[in-house]
Structures are given as C-alpha cells and as structure tokens.
C-alpha positions as CSV (number, residue, x, y, z in Angstrom):
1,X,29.3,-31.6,63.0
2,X,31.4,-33.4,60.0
3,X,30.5,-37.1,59.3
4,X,32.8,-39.2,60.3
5,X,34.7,-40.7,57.5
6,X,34.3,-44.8,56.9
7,X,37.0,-46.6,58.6
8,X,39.8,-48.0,56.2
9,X,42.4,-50.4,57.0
10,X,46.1,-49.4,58.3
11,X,48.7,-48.9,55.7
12,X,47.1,-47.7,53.0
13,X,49.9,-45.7,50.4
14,X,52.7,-47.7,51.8
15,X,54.2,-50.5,50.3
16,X,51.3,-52.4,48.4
17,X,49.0,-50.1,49.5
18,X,49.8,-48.1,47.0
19,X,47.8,-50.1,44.2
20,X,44.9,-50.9,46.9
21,X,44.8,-46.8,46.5
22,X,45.2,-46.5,42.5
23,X,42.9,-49.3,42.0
24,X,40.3,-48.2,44.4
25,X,40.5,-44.9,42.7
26,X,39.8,-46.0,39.0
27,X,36.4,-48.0,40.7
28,X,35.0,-45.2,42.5
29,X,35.6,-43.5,38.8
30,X,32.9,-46.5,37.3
31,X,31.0,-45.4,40.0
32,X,30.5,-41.9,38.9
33,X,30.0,-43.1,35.7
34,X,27.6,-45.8,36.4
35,X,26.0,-45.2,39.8
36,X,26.2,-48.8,40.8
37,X,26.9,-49.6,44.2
38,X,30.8,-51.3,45.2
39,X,29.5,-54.3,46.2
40,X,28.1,-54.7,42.2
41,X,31.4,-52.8,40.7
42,X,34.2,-55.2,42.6
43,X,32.3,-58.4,41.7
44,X,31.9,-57.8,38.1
45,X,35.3,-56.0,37.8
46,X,37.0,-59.1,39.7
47,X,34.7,-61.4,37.3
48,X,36.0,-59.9,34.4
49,X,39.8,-60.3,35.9
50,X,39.3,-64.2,36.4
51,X,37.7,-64.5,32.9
52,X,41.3,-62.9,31.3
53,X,43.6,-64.6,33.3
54,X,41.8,-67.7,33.0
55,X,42.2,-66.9,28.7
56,X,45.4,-65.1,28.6
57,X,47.4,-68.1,28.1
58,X,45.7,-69.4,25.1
59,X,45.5,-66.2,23.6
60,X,49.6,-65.7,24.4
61,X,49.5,-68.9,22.3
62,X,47.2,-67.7,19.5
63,X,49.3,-64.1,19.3
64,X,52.4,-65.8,19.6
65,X,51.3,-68.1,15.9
66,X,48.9,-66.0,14.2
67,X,49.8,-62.3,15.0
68,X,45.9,-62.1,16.3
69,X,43.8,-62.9,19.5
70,X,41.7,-65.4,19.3
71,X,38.0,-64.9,19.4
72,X,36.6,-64.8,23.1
73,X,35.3,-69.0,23.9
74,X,31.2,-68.7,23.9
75,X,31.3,-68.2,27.9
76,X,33.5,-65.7,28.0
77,X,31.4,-63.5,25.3
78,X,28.0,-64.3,27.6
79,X,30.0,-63.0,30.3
80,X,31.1,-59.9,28.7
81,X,27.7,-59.3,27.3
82,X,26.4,-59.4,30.6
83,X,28.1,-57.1,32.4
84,X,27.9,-54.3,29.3
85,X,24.5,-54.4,29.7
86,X,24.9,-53.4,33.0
87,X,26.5,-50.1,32.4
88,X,24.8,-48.9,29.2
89,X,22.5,-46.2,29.6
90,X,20.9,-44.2,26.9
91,X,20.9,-40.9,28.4
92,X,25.0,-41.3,28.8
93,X,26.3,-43.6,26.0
94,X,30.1,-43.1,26.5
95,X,29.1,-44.1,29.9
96,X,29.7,-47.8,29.0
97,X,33.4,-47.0,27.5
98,X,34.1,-45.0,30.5
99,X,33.3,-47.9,33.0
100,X,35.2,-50.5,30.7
101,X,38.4,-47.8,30.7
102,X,38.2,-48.0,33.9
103,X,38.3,-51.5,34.7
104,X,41.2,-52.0,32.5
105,X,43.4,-50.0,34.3
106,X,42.4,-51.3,37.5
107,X,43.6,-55.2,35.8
108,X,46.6,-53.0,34.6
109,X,47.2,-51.5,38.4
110,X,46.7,-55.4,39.4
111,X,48.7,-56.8,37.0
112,X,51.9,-54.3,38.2
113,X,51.3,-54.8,41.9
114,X,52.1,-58.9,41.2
115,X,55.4,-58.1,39.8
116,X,57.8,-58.1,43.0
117,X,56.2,-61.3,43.5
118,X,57.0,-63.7,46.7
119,X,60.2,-64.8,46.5
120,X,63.8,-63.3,47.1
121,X,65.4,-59.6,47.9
122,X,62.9,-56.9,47.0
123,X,59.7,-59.2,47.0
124,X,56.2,-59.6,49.1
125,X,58.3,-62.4,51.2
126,X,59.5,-59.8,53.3
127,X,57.5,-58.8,56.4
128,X,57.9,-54.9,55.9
129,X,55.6,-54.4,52.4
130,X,52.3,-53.2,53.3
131,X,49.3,-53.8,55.3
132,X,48.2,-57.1,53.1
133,X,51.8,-57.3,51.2
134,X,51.1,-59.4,48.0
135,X,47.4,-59.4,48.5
136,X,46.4,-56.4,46.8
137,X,42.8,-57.6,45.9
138,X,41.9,-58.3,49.1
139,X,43.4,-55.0,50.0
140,X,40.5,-53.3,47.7
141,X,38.0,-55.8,49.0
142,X,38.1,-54.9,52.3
143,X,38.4,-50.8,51.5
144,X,35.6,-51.0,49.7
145,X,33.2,-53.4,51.8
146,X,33.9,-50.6,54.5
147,X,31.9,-47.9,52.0
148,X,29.0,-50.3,51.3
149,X,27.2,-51.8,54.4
150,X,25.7,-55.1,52.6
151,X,29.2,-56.4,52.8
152,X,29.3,-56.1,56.5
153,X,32.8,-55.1,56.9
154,X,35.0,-58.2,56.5
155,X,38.7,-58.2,57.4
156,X,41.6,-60.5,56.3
157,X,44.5,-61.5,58.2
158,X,47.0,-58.6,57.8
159,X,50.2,-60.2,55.7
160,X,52.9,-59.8,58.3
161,X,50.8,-62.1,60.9
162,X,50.2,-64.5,58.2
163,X,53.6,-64.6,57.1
164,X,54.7,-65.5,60.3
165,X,52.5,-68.6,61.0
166,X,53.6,-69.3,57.8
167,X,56.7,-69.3,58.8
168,X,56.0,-70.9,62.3
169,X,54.6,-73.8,60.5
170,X,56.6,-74.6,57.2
171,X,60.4,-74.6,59.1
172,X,61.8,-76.1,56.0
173,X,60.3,-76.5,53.1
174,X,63.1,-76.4,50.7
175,X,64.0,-79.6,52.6
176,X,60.7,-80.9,52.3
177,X,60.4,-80.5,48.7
178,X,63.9,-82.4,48.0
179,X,63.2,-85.2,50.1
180,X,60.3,-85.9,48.1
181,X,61.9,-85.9,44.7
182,X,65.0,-87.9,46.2
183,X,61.9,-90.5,47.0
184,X,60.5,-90.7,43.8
185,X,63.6,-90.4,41.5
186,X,65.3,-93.2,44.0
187,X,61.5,-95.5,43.6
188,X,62.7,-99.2,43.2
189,X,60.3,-99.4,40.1
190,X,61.4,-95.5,38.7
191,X,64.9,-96.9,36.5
192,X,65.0,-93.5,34.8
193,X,64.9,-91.6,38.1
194,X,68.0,-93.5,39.1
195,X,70.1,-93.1,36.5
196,X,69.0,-89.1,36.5
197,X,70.0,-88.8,40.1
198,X,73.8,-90.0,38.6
199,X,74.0,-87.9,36.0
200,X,73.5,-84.6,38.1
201,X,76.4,-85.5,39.9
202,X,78.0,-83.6,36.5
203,X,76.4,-80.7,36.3
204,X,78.2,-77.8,37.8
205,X,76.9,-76.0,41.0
206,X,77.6,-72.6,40.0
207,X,77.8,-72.6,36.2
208,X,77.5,-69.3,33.9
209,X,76.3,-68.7,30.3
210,X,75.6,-72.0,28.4
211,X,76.4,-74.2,31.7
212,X,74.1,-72.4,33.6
213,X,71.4,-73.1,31.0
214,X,71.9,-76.6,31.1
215,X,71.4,-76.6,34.3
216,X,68.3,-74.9,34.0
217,X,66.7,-77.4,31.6
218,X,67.9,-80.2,33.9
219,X,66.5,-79.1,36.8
220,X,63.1,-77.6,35.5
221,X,62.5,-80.9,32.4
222,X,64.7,-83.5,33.0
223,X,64.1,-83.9,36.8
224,X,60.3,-83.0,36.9
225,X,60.2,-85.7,33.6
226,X,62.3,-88.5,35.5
227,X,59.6,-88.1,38.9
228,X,56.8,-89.2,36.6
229,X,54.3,-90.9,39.0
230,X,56.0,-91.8,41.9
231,X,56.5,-87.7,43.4
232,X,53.8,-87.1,45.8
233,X,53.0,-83.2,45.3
234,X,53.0,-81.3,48.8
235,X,49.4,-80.4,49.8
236,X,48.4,-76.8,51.6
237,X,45.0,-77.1,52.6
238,X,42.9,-73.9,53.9
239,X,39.6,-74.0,55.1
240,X,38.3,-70.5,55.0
241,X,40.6,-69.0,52.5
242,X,38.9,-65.4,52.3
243,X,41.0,-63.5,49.6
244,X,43.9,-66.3,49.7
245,X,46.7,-64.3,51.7
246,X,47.4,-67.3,53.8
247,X,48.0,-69.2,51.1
248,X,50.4,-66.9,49.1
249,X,52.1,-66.2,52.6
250,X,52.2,-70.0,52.8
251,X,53.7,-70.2,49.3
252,X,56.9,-68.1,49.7
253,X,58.2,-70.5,52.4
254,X,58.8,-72.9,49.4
255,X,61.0,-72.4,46.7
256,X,60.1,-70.3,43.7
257,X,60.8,-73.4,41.5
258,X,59.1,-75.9,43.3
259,X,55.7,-74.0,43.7
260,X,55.8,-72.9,39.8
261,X,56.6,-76.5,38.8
262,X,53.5,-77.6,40.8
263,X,55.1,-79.3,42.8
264,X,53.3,-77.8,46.1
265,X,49.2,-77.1,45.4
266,X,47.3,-75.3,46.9
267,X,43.8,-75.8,48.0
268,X,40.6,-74.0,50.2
269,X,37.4,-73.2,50.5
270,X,34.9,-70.1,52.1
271,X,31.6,-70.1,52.1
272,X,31.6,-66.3,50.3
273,X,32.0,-66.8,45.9
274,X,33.9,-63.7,45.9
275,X,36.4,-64.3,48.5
276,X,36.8,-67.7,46.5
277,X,37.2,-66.0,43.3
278,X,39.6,-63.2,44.6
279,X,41.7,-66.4,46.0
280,X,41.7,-68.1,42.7
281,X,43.2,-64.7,41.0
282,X,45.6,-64.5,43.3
283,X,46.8,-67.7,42.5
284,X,46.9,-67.0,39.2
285,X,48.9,-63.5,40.2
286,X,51.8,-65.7,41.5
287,X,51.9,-68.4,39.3
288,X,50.4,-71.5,41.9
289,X,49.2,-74.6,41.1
290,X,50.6,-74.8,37.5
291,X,48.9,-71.6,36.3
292,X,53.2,-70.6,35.7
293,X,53.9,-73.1,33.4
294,X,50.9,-72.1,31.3
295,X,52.1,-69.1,30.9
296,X,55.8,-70.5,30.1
297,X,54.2,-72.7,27.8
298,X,52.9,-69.9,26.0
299,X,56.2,-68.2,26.1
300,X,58.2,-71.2,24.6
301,X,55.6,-71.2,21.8
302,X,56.3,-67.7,20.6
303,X,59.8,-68.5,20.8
304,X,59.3,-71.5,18.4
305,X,57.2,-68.8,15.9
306,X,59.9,-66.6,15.5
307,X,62.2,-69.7,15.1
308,X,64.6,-68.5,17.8
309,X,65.3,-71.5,19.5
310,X,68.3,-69.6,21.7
311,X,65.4,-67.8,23.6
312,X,62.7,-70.7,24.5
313,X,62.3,-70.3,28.0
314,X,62.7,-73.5,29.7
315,X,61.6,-72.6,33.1
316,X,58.5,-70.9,34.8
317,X,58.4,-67.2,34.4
318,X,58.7,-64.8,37.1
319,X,55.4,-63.1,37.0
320,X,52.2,-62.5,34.5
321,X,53.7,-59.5,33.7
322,X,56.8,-61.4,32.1
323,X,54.8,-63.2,29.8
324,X,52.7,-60.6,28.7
325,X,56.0,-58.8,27.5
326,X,57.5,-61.3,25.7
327,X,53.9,-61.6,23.5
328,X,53.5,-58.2,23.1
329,X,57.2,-58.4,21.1
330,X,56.2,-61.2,19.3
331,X,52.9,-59.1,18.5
332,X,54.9,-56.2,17.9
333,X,56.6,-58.0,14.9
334,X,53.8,-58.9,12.7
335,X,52.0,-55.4,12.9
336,X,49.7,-56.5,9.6
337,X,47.9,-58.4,11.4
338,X,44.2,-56.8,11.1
339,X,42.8,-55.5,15.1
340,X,39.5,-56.3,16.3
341,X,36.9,-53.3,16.6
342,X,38.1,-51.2,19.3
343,X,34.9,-50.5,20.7
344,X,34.2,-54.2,21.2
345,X,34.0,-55.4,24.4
346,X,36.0,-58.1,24.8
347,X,39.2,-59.9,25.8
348,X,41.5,-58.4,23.3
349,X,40.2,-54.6,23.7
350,X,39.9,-54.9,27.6
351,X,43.5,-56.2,27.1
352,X,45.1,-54.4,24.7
353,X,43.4,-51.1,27.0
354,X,45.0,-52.8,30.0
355,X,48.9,-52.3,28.5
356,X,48.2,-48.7,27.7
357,X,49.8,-46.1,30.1
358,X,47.2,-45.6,32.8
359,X,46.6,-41.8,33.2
360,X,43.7,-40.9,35.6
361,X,41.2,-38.9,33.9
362,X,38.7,-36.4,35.0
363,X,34.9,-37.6,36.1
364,X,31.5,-36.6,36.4
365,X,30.9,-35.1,39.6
C-alpha cells in the first residue's frame, strides 16, 4: 500500500503559492545537503533573513557613499558563524556552500514574492491571491511543520478570511488617518500646523511633472514635519500574531502612505519565537512601522552621492525590492571598489548571492 503523502495546505502554485513552492524547494535542497531536520533549516534560514533585513539599510547607506558594504556589526558575524558551523562537514566540504546557495535564493524568492505588495490594482489587497496572499513565510512555515512532527502542525488564518475581518473592522481608515492629522496640525499650541493646513489650500489636486512632485514633498515632509508631537499614531494591537498575516491584512485597509510614514504601528505577541520572528520579517517585507522610511532614507542618500539632486526620493518606496535596485545602480557605478572574499559567509556574499538569477540546481539524492 503507498504512504500517504503529508497533508499540505490548499492553494499551493496559485497566486502566492507559487514562492511557498520555489522556496520550499531550495530548503528541502539544504536538506539533502545537510541532513538537518526543517524544523532546524526554517529557523536558521529565517534567522539569517531578519539578520539582513535588519542590516540592509545601513549597508544601502554604506554602498550608496563608499562603493563597499560595510563589515557585518559583531552580532551579526556571531550569528553567521553559528549557523556555518552547523553545516560544515569534513566528509562533504562544498556541503556548507551548497546550504548557504541555497538560502540565498530562498531570501531572493522572498524578497520577489513582497513586490506586489498590499496596496492598489494588482496587489495582495485583493481577496483572490493565494491561500496566505502576502504571507509567503508563513506559507513555508506551515508546509513544512506538516513534514516534521515536532512542530505539531500549526495553521494560520488563511488571507482571504483575514482580509475580511480586516475589512469588517477598519470601515474607514483613510478617514481615520486624516482626522488625526487635521487634530494635530489644527492643536491650539501647534502654530506651524496651522499655517501648513493654509498653505495646502494651493497645491493642486491633480498636478503632473514638477507640480506633482511638490505635492509629494508636501505631503510626505512638510505635513508629517508640521504634526510634530501633537499626532497620535493609530495603534493595531494582536495578541497572538503567529506569522503576522492579520496584521498585514490589517495594514492594507490604511493608506499606503500613512502606514509607510508610520503613522499606523503595528504591534503583537505569541508565545512561539519563530512565529514572532516570521511576523517581524513580514513587517519589514511591507515596509510597517517605519522600516520604509529606512529604506527611503537610504535611497535619498545614494541620490546625494552621485550628486543628483532631481532623483532624491522624497517618499517611502514601494517595496524592499525598490531600494535594493536603486543601490545596486549606485554600486554598479563605482565598479573599483575592491569585493569581499566570496567564500565568506556573510551579509555582503549571502547578499550579493541573493541578486543573482536563481536557477535550481541538481542535488544529492
């Protein structure tokens, strides 16, 4: 009699599923390389995630003025160093490279899937993308906790029933978000607010070209500026936040700008570090609570080392992915710059491995 296959969740290879797949795919490869069980390969792979997103935009920043990554902060190298050691064995030394290759393109596959991201036509705010939508991590969590029985199977809310509470409980958020700036710009004590309420009474509703871009830098520096202290940031509390999906469904019922300008935050707990962790990525992923104007930030000050003031982006960036370009042009431009080793485990080779076409390759049996 065959074995029955492990259970996997509806709608894999549609929509977002189609990463959950590739991703899955380039894990169960370090697993033929390494031997180690899924439980060990997702937490170190999604440990090695949080430790580059949590770098990335101060090495934009450092690329962006110096043509060079910066060296990894003491943590990060313990961190690395840790996990190598995990997956070098003597009898297979490429073993190591193989694993490391292999988590790269799974960031890379993660990185991509964030793209579309939650807001407007063609994005995860839809109902109809995918069994978990934008939640792509917890996509792969959950596939894989099915294949290894010391996770005990957990599920997440599928996207399209958390989009609609999300939608059942945040009616108008748009709304929500302008009544609180018309409070703190109109604050008896906020003088500047006041007279910044006036003078948007000038700026053109549907402006193109250089109109439209003083609009832009209005809205996304002058207004946040003139708020100063007296805004009162809309709070989204979740108590058991498993791989976040509640709160990124939660997210696209605010505007784009508002959540990137931290103006909504985001906040939860589980009792699980991983689920915690894969929450805090997905944050990250979509630009929440202010992690998107780190990255435009970064973006403004490679626009300032090439001295071409036209291009400073002046408001949030649409994804990861967006920033990531606009450094690797400003990398691209200073190609004496001397590379680290590439064999060296670290941010810059796990990155620069990341932007590399990813190809699936052929594995030990």
């Amino acid at each position: 009699m065959a074995r029955k296959k492990n259970p996997r969740p509806p709608g894999l290879g549609q929509g977002s599923g189609y990463y959950t797949q590739e991703i899955v795919k380039r894990l169960e490869q370090a697993f033929r390389y390494s031997g180690h069980r899924p439980y060990r390969l997702f937490d170190d792979w999604t440990l090695l995630v949080e430790a580059c997103l949590e770098a990335l935009p101060g090495q934009l920043k450092a690329v962006a003025q110096t043509g060079r990554f910066a060296p990894d902060t003491p943590e990060t190298v313990e961190l690395f160093n840790q996990i190598r050691a995990r997956y070098e064995f003597p009898n297979h030394p490429e073993a190591h490279r193989q694993v490391w290759e292999a988590f790269a393109e799974a960031f890379a596959m993660l990185l991509e899937s964030a793209e579309p991201g939650l807001w407007g036509e063609g994005s995860y705010g839809e109902f109809d993308c995918g069994y978990m939508g934008p939640d792509v991590l917890g996509h792969v969590y959950m596939t894989y906790a099915n294949s290894d029985p010391a996770w005990q199977a957990q599920f997440f809310t599928p996207y399209s029933a958390s989009l609609l509470m999300a939608k059942m409980c945040i009616m108008n958020g748009e709304r929500e978000v302008y009544d609180r700036i018309k409070a703190a710009c109109l604050h008896p004590d906020n003088i500047l607010g006041q007279a910044v309420v006036l003078a948007s009474l000038v700026i053109p509703e549907n402006g193109e070209g250089e109109a439209n871009l003083h609009r832009d830098y209005f809205f996304n520096r002058v207004i946040p500026a003139a708020m100063g202290p007296w805004f009162e940031p809309i709070l989204i509390e979740e108590p058991c936040i498993g791989s976040g999906i509640m709160v990124l469904a939660a997210a696209s019922q605010y505007p784009e700008w508002a959540v990137k300008l931290n103006l909504v935050r985001f906040y939860g707990q589980d009792i699980d570090p991983i689920c915690v962790r894969m929450a805090k990525i997905n944050c990250q992923l979509y630009g929440l609570n202010g992690y998107a104007l780190r990255l435009a930030e970064a973006v403004s000050v490679a626009a300032e080392a090439q001295q071409n003031r036209q291009n400073v982006v002046v408001s949030p960036l649409k994804s990861v992915g967006t920033a990531i370009e606009h450094i690797a042009q400003a990398h691209r431009q200073q190609p004496d710059k001397p590379a680290s080793p590439p064999d060296e485990l670290s941010f810059e080779s796990l990155f620069r491995r990341a932007m590399q076409p990813v190809v699936a390759e052929e594995v030990p049996a």
